[in-house]
C-alpha positions as CSV (number, residue, x, y, z in Angstrom):
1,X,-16.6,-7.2,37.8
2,X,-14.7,-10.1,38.1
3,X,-17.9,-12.9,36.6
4,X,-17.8,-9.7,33.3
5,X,-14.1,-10.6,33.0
6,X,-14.5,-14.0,33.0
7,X,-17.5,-14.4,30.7
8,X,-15.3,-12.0,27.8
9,X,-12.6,-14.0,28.1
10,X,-14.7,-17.8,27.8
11,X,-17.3,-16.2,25.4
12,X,-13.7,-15.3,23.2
13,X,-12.1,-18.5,23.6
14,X,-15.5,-20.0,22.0
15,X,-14.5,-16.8,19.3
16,X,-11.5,-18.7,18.9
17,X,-12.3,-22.0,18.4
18,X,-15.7,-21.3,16.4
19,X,-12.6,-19.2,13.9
20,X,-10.6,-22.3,13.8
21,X,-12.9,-24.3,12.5
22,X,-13.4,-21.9,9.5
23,X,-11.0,-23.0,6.8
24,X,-12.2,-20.3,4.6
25,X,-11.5,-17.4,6.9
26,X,-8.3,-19.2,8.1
27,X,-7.1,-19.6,4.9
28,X,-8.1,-15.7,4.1
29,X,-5.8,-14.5,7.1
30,X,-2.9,-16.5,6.0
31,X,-3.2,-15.8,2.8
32,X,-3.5,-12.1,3.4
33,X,-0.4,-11.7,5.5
34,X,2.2,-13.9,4.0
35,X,1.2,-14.7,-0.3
36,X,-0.4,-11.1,-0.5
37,X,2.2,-8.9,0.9
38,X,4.8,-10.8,-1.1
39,X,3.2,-10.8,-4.5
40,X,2.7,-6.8,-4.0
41,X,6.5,-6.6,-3.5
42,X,7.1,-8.8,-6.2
43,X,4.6,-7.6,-8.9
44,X,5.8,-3.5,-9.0
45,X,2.6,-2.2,-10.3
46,X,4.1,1.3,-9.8
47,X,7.7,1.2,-11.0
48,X,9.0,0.6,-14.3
49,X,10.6,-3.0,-15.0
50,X,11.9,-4.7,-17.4
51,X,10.7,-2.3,-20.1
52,X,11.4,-3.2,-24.2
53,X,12.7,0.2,-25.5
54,X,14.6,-0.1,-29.3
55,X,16.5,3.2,-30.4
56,X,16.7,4.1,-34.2
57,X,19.9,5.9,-34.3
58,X,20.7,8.1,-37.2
59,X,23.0,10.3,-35.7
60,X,25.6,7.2,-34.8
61,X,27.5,9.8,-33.0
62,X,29.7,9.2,-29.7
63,X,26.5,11.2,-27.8
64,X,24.0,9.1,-29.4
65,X,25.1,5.9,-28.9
66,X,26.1,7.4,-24.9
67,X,22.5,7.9,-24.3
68,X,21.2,4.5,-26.0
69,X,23.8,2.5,-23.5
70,X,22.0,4.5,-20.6
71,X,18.6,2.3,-20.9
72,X,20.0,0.2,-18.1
73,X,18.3,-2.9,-16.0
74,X,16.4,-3.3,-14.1
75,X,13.9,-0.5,-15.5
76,X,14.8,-1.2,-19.3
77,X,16.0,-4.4,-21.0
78,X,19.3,-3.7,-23.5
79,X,17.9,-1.2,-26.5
80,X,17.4,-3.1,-29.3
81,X,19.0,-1.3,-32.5
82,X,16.2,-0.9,-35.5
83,X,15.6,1.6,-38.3
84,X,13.1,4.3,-39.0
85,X,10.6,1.9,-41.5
86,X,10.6,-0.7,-38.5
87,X,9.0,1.6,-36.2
88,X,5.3,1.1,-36.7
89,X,5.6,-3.1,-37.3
90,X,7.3,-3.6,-34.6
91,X,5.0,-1.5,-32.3
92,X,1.9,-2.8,-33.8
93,X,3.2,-6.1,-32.6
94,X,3.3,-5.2,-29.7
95,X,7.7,-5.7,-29.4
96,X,8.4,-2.2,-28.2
97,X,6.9,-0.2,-25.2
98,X,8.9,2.8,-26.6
99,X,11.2,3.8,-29.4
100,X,13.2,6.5,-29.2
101,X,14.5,8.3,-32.5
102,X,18.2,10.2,-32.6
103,X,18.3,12.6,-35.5
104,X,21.3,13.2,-37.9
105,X,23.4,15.7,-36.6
106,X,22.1,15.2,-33.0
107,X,25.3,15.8,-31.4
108,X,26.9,18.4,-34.1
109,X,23.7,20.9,-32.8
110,X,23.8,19.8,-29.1
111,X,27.1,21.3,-29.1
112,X,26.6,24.4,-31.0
113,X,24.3,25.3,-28.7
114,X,20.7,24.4,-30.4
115,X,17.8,22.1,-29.3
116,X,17.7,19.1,-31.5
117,X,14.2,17.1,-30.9
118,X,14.6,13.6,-29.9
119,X,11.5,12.0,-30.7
120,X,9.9,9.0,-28.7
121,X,7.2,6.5,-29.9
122,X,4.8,5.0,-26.7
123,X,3.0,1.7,-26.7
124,X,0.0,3.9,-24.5
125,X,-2.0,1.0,-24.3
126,X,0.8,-0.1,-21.5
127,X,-0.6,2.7,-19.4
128,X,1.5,2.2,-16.0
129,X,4.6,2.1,-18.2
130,X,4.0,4.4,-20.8
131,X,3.0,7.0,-18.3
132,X,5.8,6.4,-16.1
133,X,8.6,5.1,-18.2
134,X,8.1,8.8,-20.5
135,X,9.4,10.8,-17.4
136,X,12.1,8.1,-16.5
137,X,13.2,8.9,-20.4
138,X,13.1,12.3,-20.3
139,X,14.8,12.4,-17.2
140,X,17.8,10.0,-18.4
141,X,18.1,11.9,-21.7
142,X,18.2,15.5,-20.1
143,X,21.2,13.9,-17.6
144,X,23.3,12.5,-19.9
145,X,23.0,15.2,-22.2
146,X,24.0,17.8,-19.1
147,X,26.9,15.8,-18.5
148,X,28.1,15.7,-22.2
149,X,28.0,19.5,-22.3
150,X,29.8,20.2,-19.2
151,X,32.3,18.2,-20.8
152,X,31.8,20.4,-23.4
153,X,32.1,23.2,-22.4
154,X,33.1,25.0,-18.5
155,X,32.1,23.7,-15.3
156,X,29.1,25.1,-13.6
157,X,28.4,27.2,-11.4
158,X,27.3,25.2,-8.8
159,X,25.9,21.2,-8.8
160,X,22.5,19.9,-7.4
161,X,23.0,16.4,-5.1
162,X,19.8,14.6,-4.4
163,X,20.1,12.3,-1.7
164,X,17.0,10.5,-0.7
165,X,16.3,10.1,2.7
166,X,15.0,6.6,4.6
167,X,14.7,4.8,1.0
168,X,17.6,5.7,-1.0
169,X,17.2,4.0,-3.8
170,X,13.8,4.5,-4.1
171,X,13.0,1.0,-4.0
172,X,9.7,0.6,-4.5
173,X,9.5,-3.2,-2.4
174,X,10.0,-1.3,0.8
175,X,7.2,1.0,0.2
176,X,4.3,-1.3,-0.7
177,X,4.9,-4.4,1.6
178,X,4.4,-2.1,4.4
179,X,1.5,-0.4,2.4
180,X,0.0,-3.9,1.9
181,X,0.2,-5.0,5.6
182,X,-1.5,-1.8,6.6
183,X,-4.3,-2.5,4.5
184,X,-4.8,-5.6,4.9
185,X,-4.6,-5.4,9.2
186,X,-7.6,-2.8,8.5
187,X,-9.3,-5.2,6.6
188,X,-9.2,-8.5,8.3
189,X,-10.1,-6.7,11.5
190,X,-13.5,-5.9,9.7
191,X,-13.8,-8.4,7.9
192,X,-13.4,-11.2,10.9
193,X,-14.9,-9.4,13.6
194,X,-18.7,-8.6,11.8
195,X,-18.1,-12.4,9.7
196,X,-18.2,-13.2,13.7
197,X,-21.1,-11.9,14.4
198,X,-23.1,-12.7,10.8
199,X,-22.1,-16.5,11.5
200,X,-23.7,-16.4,15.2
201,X,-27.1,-15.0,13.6
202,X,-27.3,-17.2,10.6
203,X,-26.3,-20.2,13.1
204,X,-28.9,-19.4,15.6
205,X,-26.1,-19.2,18.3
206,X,-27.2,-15.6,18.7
207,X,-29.9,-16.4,20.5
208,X,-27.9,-18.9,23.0
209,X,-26.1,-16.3,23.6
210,X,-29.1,-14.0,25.0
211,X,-30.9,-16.3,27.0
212,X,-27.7,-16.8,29.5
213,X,-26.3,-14.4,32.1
214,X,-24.4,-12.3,29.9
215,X,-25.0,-8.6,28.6
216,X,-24.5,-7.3,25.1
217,X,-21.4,-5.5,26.3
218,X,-19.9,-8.9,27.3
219,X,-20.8,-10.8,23.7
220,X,-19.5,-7.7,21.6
221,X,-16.2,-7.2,24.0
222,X,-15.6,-11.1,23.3
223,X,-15.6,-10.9,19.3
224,X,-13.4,-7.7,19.3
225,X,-10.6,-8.8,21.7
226,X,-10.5,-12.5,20.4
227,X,-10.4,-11.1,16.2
228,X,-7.7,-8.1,17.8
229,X,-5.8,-10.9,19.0
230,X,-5.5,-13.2,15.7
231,X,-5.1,-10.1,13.6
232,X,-2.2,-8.7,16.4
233,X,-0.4,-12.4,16.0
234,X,-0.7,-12.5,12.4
235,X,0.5,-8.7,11.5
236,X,3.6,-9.4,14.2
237,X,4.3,-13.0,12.2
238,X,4.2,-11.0,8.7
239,X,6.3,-8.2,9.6
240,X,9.1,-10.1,11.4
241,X,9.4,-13.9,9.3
242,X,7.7,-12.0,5.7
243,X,9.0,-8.6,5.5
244,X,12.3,-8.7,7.7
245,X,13.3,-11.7,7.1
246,X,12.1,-13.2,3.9
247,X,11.7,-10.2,1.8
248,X,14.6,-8.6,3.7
249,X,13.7,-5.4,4.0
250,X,15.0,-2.9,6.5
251,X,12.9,-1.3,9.2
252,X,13.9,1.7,10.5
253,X,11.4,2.2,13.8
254,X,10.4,-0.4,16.9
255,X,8.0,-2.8,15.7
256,X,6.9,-3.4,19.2
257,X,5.8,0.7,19.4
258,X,4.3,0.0,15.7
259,X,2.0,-3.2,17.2
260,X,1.0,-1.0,20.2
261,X,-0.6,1.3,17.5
262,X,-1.8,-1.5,15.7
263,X,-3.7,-2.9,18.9
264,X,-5.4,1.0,19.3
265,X,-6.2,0.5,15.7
266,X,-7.8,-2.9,15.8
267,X,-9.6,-1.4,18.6
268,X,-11.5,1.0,16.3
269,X,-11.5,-1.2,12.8
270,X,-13.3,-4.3,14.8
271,X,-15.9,-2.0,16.5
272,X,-16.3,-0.9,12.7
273,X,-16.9,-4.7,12.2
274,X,-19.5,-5.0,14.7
275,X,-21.5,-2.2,13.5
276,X,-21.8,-3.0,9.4
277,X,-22.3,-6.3,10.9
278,X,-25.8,-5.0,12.6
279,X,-26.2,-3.2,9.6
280,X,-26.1,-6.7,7.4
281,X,-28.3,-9.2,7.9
282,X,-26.1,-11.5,5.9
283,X,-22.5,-12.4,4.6
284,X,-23.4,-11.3,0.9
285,X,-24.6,-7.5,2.6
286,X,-21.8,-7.1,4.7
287,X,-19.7,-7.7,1.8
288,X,-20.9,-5.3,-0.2
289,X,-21.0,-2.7,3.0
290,X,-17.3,-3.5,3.5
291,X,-16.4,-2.7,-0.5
292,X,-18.2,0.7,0.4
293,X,-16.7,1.4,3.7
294,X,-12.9,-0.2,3.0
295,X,-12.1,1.3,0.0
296,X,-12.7,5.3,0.6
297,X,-10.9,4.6,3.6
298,X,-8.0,3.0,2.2
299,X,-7.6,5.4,-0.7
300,X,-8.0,8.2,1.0
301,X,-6.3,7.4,4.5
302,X,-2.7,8.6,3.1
303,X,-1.4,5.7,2.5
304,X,-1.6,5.4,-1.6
305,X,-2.1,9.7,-2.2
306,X,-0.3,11.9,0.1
307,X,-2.8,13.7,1.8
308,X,-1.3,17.2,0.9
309,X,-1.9,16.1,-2.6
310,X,-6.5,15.8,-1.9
311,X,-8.4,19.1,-1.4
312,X,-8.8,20.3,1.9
313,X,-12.5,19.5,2.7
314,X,-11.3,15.8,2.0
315,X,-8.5,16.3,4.5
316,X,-10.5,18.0,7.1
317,X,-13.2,14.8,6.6
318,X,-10.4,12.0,7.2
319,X,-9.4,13.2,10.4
320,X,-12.7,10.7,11.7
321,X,-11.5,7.9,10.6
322,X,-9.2,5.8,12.0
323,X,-7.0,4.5,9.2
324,X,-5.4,8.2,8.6
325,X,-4.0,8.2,11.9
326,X,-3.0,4.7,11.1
327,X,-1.1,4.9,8.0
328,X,0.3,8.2,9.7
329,X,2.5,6.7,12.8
330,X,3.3,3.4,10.6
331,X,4.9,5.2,8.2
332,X,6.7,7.6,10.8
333,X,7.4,4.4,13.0
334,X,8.7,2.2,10.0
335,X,9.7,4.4,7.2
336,X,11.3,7.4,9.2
337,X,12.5,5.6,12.5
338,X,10.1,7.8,14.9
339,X,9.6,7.2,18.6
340,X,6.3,7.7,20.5
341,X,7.3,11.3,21.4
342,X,6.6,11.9,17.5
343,X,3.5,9.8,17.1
344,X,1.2,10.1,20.6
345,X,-0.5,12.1,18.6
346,X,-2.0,9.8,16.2
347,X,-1.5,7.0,19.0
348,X,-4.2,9.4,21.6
349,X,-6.9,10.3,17.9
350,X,-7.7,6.3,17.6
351,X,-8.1,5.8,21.6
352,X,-10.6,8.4,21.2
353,X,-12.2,7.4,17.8
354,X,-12.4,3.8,18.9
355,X,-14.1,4.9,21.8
356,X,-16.3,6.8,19.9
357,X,-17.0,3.9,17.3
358,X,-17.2,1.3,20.6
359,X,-19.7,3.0,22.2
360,X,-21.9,3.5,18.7
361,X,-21.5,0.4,17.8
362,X,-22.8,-1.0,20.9
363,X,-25.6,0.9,21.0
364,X,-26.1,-0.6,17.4
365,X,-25.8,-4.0,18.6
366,X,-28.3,-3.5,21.6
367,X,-30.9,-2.4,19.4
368,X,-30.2,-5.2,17.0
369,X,-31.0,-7.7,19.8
């Protein structure tokens, strides 16, 4: 027992050193955990930013030019003022994502009680915007014109509050840094641990390997705890120096409870790696087995869909694979504060898939021999 222990641990300090002298890969895991979680902050491919609205106002009436000084930063840039014949130049140019018409005697028949159409023009070949930044309009519209009537007219009966819980000002930077360092943790861990393996077979160190006292179980134990380990030091590094303190964003949960799930998930994601790596004969296969394995996963896991929101059979199917249970406790642990007595659950499913995956993948990598 004790010559097995020692023979992982040397046969992953060779794991080690064989990694550092990758540049490629090493340049891929820094680059994944510091440049890739920031530019995913930074770039808001969700949220509206920045958008050019104009109004053409031909009411010109106190509630008109009310709603036109509600386009505020950072989701719109000051409305530019224009007029009805400028419309379609200035969107064929591409100036506008939106224009939004006022008719005459918009606030005269807001206040008698009729429903005036506000018409608004959409650039739709700005398809994040133009999808999102419609319902952000409507929404501001409806609002201000709510409040101009209860000015209007008497009070309500009773007033809605929204208060948003754990993000409240729905800033969309807290949400997909953490989204990004999920992802990418599931992906390195793949990625590294079958590259491990590929790179001993196209070296020939493979079969080094199998003519010394050492079993399959001992080579495969060595790649997965030596790639958990880099992956484990690199997520800790992003999420305290990149998110916490460079990005600044709060986290709500224990970040030492969140890397003891990450550790149970490496456990499953590298025995992934070892098996598409048996699978592969070669880097450019096990590239195109990881586009095919990664990506249902990742889309599907929870963390970009809510899983309420995917039909049922899809649900039911997701519960195998590790990164639902994944994306599950991070965002209870660093969205919503949770302790283990709230996440065991998804903590005791990937001890039990990895084991699972482990023990295929093994017998895998035996038969590969």
């Amino acid at each position: 027992m004790l010559q097995t222990i020692k023979n992982i641990y040397q046969l992953g300090v060779k794991e080690l050193i064989s990694l550092c002298r990758d540049w490629l890969m090493l340049a891929l895991i820094v680059y994944s955990f510091t440049f890739a979680v920031v530019t995913a902050t930074r770039s808001q491919p969700d949220s509206i930013n920045n958008a050019t609205i104009a109004v053409v106002d031909e009411d010109n009436s106190q509630l008109s030019r009310k709603l036109t000084d509600a386009f505020l930063p950072p989701m719109f840039i000051p409305a530019a003022r224009i007029t009805r014949p400028e419309i379609d130049p200035a969107m064929d140019e591409g100036k506008y994502t939106f224009v939004v018409v006022f008719p005459p005697d918009f606030q005269k028949d807001v206040i008698s009680g009729k429903a005036p159409e506000i018409q608004v023009n959409v650039d739709a070949t700005r398809m994040t915007q133009a999808f999102n930044g419609s319902g952000y309009i409507q929404q501001i519209l409806d609002g201000e014109i709510s409040k101009f009537k209860r000015k209007k007219t008497s009070s309500p009966a009773a007033n809605c509050v929204i208060r948003n819980r754990f993000n409240p000002n729905l800033t969309q930077a807290w949400f997909t840094s953490i989204v990004q360092l999920v992802n990418n943790i599931t992906m390195l861990a793949i990625v590294l641990t079958g590259a491990a393996l590929i790179r001993e077979r196209e070296n020939g160190t493979l079969e080094h390997l199998l003519v010394m006292p050492v079993s399959a179980f001992e080579i495969m134990m060595s790649k997965i705890w030596s790639m958990m380990a880099v992956v484990l030091l690199a997520s800790a590094g992003s999420m305290y120096f990149v998110i916490k303190m460079y990005l600044e964003i709060p986290i709500e949960g224990s970040v030492p409870l969140f890397l003891a799930g990450v550790a149970l998930h490496l456990f499953a994601a590298t025995s992934i790696g070892i098996f598409l790596a048996c699978v592969a004969r070669n880097m450019p296969q096990l590239g195109m087995l990881l586009i095919l394995v990664f990506l249902p996963m990742q889309m599907l896991s929870g963390g970009m869909t809510p899983r309420e929101s995917m039909p049922v059979w899809i649900q039911n199917v997701m519960l195998i694979a590790p990164t639902t249970h994944f994306v599950s406790f991070s965002q209870s642990i660093l969205f919503r504060g949770a302790g283990l007595e709230v996440v065991w659950k998804p903590f005791l499913m990937l001890l039990v898939i990895g084991g699972v995956l482990f023990t295929v993948s093994l017998s895998s990598f035996r038969k590969s021999l």
